[in-house]
N, C-alpha and C positions, 0 to 999 in steps of 0.2 A: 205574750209568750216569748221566753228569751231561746234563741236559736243557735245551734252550734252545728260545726261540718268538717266535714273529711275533703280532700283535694288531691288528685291523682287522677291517674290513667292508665289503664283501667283498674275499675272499682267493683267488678263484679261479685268477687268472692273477698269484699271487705270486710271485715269482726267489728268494726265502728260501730258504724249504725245500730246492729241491732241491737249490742252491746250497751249504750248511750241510752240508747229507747226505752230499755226496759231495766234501766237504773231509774231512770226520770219517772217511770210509772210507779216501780217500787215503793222509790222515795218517795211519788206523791208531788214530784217536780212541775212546774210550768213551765217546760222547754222541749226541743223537738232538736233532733240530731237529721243532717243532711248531707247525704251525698252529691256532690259536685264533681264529675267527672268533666274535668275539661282537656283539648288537645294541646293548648296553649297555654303558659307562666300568666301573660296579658290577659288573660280572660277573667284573672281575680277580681281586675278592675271593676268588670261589670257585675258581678258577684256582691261584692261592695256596694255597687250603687243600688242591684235589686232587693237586696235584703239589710234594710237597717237597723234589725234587730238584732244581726250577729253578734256574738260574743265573746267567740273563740274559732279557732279552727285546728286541726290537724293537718297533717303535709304528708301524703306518702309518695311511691316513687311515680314520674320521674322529677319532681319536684323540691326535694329536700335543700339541695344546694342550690338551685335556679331562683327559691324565693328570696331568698337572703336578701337581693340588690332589694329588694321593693318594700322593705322593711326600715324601721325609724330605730328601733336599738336592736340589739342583740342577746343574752345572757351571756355572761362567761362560759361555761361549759359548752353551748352552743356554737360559741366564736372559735375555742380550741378546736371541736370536730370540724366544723364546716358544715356542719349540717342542721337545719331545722327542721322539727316536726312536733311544734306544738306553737301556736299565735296564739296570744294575747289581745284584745282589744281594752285598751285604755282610753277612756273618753274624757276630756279636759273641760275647761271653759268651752262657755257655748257648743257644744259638740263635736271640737275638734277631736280625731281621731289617731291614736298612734296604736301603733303595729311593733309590737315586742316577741320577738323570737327565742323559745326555749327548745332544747332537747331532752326530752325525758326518754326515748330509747337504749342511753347509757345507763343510767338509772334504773329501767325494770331489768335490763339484762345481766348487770351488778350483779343487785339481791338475790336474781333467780340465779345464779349459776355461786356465787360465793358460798351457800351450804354444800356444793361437790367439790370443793378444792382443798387439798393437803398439800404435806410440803414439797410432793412429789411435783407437783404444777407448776414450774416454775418458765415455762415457755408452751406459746399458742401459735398454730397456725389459723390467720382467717381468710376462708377462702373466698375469691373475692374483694372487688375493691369499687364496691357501691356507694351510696349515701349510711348504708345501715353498719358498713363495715366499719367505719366513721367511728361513731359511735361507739361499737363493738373495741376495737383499736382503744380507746378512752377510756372504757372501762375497764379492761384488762391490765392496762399502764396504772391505775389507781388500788387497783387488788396484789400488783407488784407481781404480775405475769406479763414477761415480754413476750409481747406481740408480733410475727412477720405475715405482712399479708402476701398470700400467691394467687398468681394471675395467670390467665391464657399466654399474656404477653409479659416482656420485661415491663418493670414499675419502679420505681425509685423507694427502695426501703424494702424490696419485695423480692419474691423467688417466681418462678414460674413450675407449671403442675409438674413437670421432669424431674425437678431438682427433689423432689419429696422421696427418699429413700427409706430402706427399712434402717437403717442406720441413724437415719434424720428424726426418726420418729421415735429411737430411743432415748432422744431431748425432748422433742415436741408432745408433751403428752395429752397436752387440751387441742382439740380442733376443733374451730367454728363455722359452721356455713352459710353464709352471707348469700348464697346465689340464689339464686326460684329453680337448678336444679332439683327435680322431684315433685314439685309442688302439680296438686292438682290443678288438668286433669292429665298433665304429662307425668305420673305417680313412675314410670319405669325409668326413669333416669336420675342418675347419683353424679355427685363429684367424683374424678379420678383419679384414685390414691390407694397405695398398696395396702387394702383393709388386711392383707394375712399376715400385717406384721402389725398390727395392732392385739394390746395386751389387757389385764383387770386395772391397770394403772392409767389406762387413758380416760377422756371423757369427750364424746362427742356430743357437741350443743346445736342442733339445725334452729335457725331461725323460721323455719315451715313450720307452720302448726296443724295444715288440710295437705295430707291426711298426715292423724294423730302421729304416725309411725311409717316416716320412708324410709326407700333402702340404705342411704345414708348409715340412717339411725339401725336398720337391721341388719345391715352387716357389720358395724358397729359390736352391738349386743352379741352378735354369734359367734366374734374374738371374746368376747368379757368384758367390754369395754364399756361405761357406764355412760347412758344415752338419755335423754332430754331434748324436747320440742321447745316452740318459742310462744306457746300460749301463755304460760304463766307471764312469759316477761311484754306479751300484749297486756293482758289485763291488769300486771304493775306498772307498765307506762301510760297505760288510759287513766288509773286513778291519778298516776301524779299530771296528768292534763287536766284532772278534772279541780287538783286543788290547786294550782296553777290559774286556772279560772279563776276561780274563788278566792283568791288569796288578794 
């Protein structure tokens, strides 16, 4: 049975697993998805040694950036953001093992947000400045919406949450949320940003998928503003890991 896994801290309320599991069943697969919560990047090591059947992995946080060193190539899209979260296992001669890092998080976030952009889109706020913003920042630069990430703090390329005016946001019409703001089971808390000046011409994208619809996303909606979760673009970055695998 070939074996694949998630890696992060913590993994309780992961979408992998079950996700994984009950494709493998569908499809009628010989493989088993696993969670690896570890406290430590070092801990792969032994992960490796205990299971030789792996054959892929996933990375979430806080690991995205921290695996890179431990890795034998990179993808391009992967090396621009700086962040991985999709591993490869390639096995050579005699069973040498190399470790090839992709990012597919720009990719399902792409697809899923490129049917709500007109030409009105033409600049994004991401809030936030994680391994997923990474990403986020990549994708946005390829669909020809420039990006500025805002931060608690100053950032280099970046604004901080003060500087977001109702003025500002008459440019800014996409905003993205990169934070775990809102995410279950802390669901009463939002990013900081003058939703009363938000219009029908905006679009707010939260990378939360639990629950379906935060405040974010619902104060969002109760300007006009056109709102979207981050499940579809989990379930377009889990496929393209999955033919990533396979390829």
């Amino acid at each position: 049975m070939k074996k694949y896994g998630l890696i992060g801290y913590p993994l309780e309320h992961s979408f992998s697993k079950d996700f994984f599991n009950r494709r493998f069943a569908s499809e009628h697969t010989d493989a088993e998805y696993i969670n690896f919560e570890i406290r430590d990047i070092d801990e792969l090591k032994n992960i490796l040694h205990e299971n030789p059947l792996l054959c892929g992995l996933n990375v979430t946080i806080p690991y995205k950036t921290l695996i890179i060193p431990l890795l034998h190539e990179v993808d391009r899209d992967a090396c621009l953001i700086g962040a991985v979260n999709v591993v490869k296992f390639i096995r050579g001669r005699f069973g040498k093992l190399k470790l090839k890092g992709f990012n597919t998080d720009f990719t399902g976030f792409r697809k899923s947000i490129e049917p709500l952009l007109n030409e009105t889109h033409r600049k994004a706020l991401i809030l936030g400045t994680g391994g997923a913003s990474k990403a986020i920042y990549h994708a946005l630069k390829q669909l020809h919406v420039a990006p500025v990430y805002v931060s608690r703090k100053p950032c280099d390329g970046g604004i901080t949450y003060d500087r977001i005016t109702p003025q500002l946001l008459e440019q800014f019409t996409v905003i993205v949320n990169t934070t775990p703001l809102g995410m279950f089971p802390h669901v009463e808390r939002y990013p900081d940003i003058p939703y009363h000046s938000l219009t029908r011409n905006h679009i707010l994208y939260d990378l939360i998928y639990n629950p379906g619809e935060t405040l974010f996303m619902k104060k969002g909606r109760e300007q006009g503003a056109t709102v979207k979760n981050g499940l579809e673009m989990l379930i377009l970055q889990a496929n393209e890991s999955w033919a990533i695998w396979n390829m």
